[in-house]
C-alpha positions as CSV (number, residue, x, y, z in Angstrom):
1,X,56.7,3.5,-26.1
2,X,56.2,1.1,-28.9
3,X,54.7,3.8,-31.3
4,X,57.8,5.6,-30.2
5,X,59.9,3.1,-31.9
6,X,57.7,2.0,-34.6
7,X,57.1,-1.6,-33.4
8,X,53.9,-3.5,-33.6
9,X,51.1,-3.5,-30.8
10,X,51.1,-6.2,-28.6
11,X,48.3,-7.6,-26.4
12,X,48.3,-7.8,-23.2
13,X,46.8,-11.3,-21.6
14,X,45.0,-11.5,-24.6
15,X,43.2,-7.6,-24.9
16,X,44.2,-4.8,-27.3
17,X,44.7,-1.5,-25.4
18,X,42.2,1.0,-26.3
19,X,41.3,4.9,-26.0
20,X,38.6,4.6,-23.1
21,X,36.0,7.3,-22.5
22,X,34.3,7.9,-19.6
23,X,36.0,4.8,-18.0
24,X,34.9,2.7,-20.5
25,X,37.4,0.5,-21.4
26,X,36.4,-0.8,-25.2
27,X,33.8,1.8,-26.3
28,X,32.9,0.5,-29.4
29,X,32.0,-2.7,-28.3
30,X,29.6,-1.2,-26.0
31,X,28.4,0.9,-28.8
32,X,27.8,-1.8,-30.8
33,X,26.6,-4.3,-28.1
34,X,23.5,-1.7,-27.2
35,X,23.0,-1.9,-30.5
36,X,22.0,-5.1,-31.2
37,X,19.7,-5.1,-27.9
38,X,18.0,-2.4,-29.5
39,X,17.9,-4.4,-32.9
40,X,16.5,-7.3,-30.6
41,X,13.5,-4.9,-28.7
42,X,12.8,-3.5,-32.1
43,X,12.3,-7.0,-34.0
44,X,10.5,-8.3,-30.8
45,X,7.9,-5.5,-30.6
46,X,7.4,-5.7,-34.6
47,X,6.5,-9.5,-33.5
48,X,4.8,-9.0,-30.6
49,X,2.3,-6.3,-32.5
50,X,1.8,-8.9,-35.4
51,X,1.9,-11.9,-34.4
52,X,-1.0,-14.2,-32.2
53,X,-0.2,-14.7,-28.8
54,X,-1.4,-18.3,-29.3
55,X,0.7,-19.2,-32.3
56,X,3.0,-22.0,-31.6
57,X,5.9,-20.0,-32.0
58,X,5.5,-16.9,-30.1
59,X,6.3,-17.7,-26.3
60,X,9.6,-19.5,-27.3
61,X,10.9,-16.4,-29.7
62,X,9.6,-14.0,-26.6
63,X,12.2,-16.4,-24.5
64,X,14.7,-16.2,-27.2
65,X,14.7,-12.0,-27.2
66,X,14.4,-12.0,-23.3
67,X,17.6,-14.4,-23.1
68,X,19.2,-12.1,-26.6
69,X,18.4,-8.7,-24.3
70,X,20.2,-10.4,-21.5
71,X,23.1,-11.5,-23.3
72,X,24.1,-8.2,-24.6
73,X,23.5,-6.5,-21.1
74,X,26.0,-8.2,-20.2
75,X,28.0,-7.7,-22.7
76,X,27.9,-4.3,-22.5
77,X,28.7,-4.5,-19.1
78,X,31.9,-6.8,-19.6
79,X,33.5,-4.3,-22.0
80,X,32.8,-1.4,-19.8
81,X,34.7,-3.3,-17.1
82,X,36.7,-6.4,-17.5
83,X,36.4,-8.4,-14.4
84,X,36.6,-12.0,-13.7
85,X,32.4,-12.5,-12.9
86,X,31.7,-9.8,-15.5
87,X,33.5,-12.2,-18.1
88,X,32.2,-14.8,-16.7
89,X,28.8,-13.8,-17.0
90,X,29.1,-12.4,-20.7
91,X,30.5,-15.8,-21.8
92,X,27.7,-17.9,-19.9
93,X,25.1,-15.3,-21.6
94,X,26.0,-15.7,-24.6
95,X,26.2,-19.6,-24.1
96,X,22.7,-19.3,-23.5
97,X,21.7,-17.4,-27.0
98,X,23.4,-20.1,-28.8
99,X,21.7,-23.1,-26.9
100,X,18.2,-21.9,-27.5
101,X,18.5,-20.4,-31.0
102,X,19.7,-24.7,-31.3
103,X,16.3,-25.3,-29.4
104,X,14.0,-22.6,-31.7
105,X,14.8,-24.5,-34.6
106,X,14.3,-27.9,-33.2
107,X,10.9,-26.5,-31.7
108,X,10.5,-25.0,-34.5
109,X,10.5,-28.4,-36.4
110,X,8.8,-30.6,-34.0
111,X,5.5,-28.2,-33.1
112,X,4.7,-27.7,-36.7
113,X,4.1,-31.2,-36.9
114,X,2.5,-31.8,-33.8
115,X,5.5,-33.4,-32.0
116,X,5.2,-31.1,-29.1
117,X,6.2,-33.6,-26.4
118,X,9.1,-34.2,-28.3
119,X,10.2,-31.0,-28.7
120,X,9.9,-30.5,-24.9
121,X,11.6,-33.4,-24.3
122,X,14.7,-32.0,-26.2
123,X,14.6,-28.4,-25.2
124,X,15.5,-30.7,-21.1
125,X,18.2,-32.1,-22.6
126,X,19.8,-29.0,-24.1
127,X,19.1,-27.3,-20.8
128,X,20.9,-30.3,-19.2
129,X,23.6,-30.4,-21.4
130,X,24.1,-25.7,-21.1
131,X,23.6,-26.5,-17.3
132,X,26.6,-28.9,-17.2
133,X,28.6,-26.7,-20.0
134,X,28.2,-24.1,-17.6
135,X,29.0,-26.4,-14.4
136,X,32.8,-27.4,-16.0
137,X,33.7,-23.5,-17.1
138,X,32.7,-22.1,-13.4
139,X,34.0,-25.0,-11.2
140,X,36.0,-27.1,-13.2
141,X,38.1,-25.3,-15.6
142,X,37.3,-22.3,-17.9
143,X,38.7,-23.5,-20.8
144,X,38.4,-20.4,-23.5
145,X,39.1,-23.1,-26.7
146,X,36.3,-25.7,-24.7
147,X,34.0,-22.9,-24.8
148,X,34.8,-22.2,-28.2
149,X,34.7,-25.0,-29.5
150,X,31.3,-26.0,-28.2
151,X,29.8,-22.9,-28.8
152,X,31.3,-22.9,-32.6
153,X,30.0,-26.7,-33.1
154,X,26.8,-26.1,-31.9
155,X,26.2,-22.0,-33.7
156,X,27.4,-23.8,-37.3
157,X,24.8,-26.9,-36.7
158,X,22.1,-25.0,-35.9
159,X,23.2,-22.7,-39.3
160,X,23.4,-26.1,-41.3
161,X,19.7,-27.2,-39.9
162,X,18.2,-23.8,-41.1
163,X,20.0,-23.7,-44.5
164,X,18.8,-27.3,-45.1
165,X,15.1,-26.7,-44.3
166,X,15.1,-23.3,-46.3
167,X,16.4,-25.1,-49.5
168,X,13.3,-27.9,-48.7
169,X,10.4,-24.7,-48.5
170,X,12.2,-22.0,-50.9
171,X,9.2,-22.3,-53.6
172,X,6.4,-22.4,-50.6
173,X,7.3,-19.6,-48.8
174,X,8.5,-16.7,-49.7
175,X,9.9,-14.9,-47.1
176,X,12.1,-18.2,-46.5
177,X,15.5,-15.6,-47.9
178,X,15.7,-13.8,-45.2
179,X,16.1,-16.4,-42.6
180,X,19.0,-18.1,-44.9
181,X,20.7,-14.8,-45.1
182,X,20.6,-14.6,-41.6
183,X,21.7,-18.4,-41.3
184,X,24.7,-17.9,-43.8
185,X,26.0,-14.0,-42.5
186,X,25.6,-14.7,-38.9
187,X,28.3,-17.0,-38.6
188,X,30.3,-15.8,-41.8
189,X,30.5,-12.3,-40.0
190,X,32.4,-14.5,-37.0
191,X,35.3,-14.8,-39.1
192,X,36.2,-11.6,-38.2
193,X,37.0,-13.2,-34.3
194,X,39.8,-15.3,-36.6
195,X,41.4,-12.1,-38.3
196,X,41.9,-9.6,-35.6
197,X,43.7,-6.9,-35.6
198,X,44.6,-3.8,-34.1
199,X,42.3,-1.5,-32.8
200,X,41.9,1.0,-35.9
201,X,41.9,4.2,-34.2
202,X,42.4,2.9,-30.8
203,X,38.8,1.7,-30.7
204,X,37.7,-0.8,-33.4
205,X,39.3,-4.0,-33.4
206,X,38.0,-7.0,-34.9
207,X,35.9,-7.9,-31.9
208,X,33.7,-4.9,-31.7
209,X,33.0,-5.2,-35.7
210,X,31.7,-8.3,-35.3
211,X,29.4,-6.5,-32.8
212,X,28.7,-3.8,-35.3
213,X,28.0,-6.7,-38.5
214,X,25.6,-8.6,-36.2
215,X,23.0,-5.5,-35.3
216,X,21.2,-5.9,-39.1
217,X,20.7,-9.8,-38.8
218,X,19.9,-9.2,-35.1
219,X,16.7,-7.8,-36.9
220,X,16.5,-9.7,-39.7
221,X,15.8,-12.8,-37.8
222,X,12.8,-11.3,-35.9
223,X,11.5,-10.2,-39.7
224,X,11.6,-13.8,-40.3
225,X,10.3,-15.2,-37.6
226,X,7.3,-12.4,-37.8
227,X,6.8,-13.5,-42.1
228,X,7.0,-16.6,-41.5
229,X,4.2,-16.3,-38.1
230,X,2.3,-14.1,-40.2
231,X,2.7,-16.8,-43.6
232,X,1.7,-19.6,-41.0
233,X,-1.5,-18.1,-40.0
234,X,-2.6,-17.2,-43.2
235,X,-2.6,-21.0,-44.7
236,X,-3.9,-22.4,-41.1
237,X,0.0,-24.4,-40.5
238,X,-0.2,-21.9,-37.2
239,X,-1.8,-23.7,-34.6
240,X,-3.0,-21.3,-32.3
241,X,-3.6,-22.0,-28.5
C-alpha cells in the first residue's frame, strides 16, 4: 500500500518488513549470522592445530569460540523467528561475547606476566557484574538503550585496551596489525546499527550488513591470536602448562 503511493517504509515496533523464504523472516541475517560461526570454527581449528594445548592462552580462546559459536546460534535462531525468549536469548548471547573478549584481553595481560591470580580474580568480577547485567534485563527491565549502552561502553574499552598495547609491541611483533585491524574495524563496521535503512531488496538492511562486515574479522582475530601463540612460543614468553 505504501509502494502504491510512493511513501516511505515504515517500521513496525522497531523491524523492517522483509521478503521471507522458507518462513524465515530476515534471511540475510541468518545468512550472514552462519557465517561468522563458520568464520569462528574455521579460525578455532587453525588454532587448535597450531597452537600448544598448554600455552597460557589456549583454554580461554577455546571458551571464547565456544561462547562466539553460541552467540550466533542464537542469532540465527532469533532472525528465523522473532520471539520474546528467542530475543532474549540473542541479546544475552551476545552480552556474553562482549564480556569475555573484555576478559581475553585482561587475561591476556595479566598471565603473560605471571599475574594469574589476578587475572582470575577479575574474570569473577566480570562474570558477577554479566550475571547481574543479565538479572536487571530479564526480571527487572529490558531496557534496549541500558543494554546498549553497556554493551557499547564495554566493546569500545576493550577496542581502546588492544589499540594501546598494539602501539606499545608494534616493532616486537609482527603480526601485532592484524589484531589492531580487527580492534579498529570491529566496532567501526557497528556504525552501520546507527545508519539503517531500508531493506535493499527486501532483505538487506543495515543490520544484516553488519552481520556480513563482521565474518572477515571473525577470522582475523583467531589469525592473531594463533601468530601471536605461535610468536610466543618461539621466544619462550608462552608459558606452557
Amino acid at each position: 500500500m505504501l509502494i502504491e503511493n510512493n511513501q516511505p517504509i515504515l517500521q513496525w515496533y522497531g523491524k523492517w518488513p522483509f521478503v521471507r523464504f522458507l518462513g524465515i523472516q530476515e534471511p540475510a541475517s541468518v545468512v550472514f549470522s552462519i557465517g561468522n560461526a563458520v568464520a569462528n570454527y574455521y579460525g578455532w581449528k587453525a588454532y587448535r592445530i597450531n597452537v600448544h594445548s598448554g600455552y597460557r592462552m589456549y583454554n580461554i580462546v577455546r571458551m571464547y569460540f565456544i561462547v562466539s559459536v553460541n552467540a550466533w546460534f542464537w542469532s540465527v535462531i532469533f532472525h528465523t523467528r522473532d520471539l520474546l525468549w528467542t530475543e532474549r536469548m540473542d541479546y544475552f548471547s551476545a552480552g556474553a561475547v562482549i564480556s569475555l573478549g573484555h576478559y581475553l584481553f585482561v587475561f591476556y595481560i595479566f598471565s603473560i606476566h605471571g599475574y594469574n591470580f589476578l587475572a582470575r580474580l577479575y574474570g569473577v568480577l566480570v562474570f558477577l557484574l554479566y550475571s547481574y547485567h543479565i538479572y536487571y534485563l530479564a526480571f527487572i527491565e529490558f531496557s534496549y538503550s541500558y543494554n546498549m549502552l553497556v554493551n557499547v561502553a564495554i566493546g569500545i574499552l576493550t577496542a581502546l585496551c588492544w589499540c594501546i598495547w598494539c602501539f606499545s609491541v608494534v616493532k616486537i611483533r609482527p603480526h601485532i596489525w592484524i589484531c589492531l585491524l580487527c580492534a579498529i574495524g570491529t566496532p567501526a563496521v557497528a556504525a552501520l546499527e546507527v545508519f539503517d535503512f531500508s531493506p535493499i531488496w527486501w532483505t538487506f538492511d543495515a543490520h544484516s550488513l553488519w552481520h556480513a562486515a563482521t565474518i572477515p574479522f571473525a577470522y582475523m582475530w583467531f589469525l592473531f591470536l594463533r601468530y601471536d601463540a605461535e610468536f610466543e612460543m618461539r621466544t619462550n614468553e608462552g608459558k606452557l602448562d
